[in-house]
N, C-alpha and C positions, 0 to 999 in steps of 0.2 A: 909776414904776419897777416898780410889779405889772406893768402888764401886758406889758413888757420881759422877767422874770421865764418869764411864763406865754409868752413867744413863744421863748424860750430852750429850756424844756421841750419845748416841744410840737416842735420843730425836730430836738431830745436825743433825742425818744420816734420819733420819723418816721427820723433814722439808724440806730436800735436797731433799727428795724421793717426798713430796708432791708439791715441787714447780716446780722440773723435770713433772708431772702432769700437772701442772697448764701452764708451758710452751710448754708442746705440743696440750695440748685438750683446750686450752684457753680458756672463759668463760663460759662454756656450759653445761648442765645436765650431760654429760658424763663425764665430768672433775671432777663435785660435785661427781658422782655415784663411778669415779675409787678414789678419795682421801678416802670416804668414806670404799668399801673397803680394802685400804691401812690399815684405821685406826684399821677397825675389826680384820684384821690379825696380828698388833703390838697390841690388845688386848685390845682395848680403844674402845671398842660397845658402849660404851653411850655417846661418842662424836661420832661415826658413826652416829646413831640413831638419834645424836641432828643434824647433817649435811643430814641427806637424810628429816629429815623433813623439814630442812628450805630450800628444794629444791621446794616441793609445795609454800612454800611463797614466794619465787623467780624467778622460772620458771610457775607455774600454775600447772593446774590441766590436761594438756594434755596427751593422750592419750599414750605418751614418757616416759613423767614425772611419769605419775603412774607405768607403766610397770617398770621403774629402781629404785622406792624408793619401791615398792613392794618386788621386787627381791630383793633389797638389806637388807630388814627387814628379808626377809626369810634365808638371808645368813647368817646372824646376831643369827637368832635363832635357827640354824644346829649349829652353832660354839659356842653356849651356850650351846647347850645341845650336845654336843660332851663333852664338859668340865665337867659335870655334871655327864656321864656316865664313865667317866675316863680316856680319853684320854689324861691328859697331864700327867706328872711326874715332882718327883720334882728335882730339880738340887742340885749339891752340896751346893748354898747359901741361899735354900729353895725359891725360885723364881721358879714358874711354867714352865714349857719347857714342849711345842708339841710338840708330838711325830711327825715323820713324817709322813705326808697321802702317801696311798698308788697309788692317782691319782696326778699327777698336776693342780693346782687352776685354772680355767676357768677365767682368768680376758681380759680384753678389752682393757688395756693398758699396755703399759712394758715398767717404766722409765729406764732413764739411769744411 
């Protein structure tokens, strides 16, 4: 039941984080681009993946549009295959943990 608890939270704390998103970049390609983000880094790339595509269905095909669903496929696919070459380890409750990088993430927005 902990750790049900703790996956309850951490789920709590990642809508908090995506709706802090959504209330300062309000409806806009860059909002989709920073949630999306969000998602790859809590580990969840194929709801990234399914959120930068329905960015072409919803904003179009501009010049914007591509450059931030581009970048975010390519970010998507550094962070798979970082995982692949072995960058995470595993934790005491055999749940994967990044290691930490040795740069700061390049993101566009910083919820609160």
């Amino acid at each position: 039941m902990h750790s049900e608890t703790q996956s309850d939270l951490s789920q709590a704390g990642l809508q908090i984080a995506i709706q802090d998103i959504k209330d300062d970049l309000f409806d806009t390609p860059e909002c989709d681009y920073a949630i999306a983000q969000l998602l790859n880094r809590w580990g969840q790339a194929k709801k990234a993946e399914h959120l930068l595509d329905e960015m072409l269905l919803k904003w179009g095909t501009s010049s914007e549009v591509m450059a931030l669903t581009q970048q975010g496929h390519e970010e998507i696919k550094a962070e798979m295959k970082a995982a692949m070459t072995g960058s995470e380890v595993l934790a005491d409750n055999s749940e994967p943990m990044r290691k930490p990088k040795t740069a700061p993430a390049q993101l566009s927005v910083v919820a609160a």
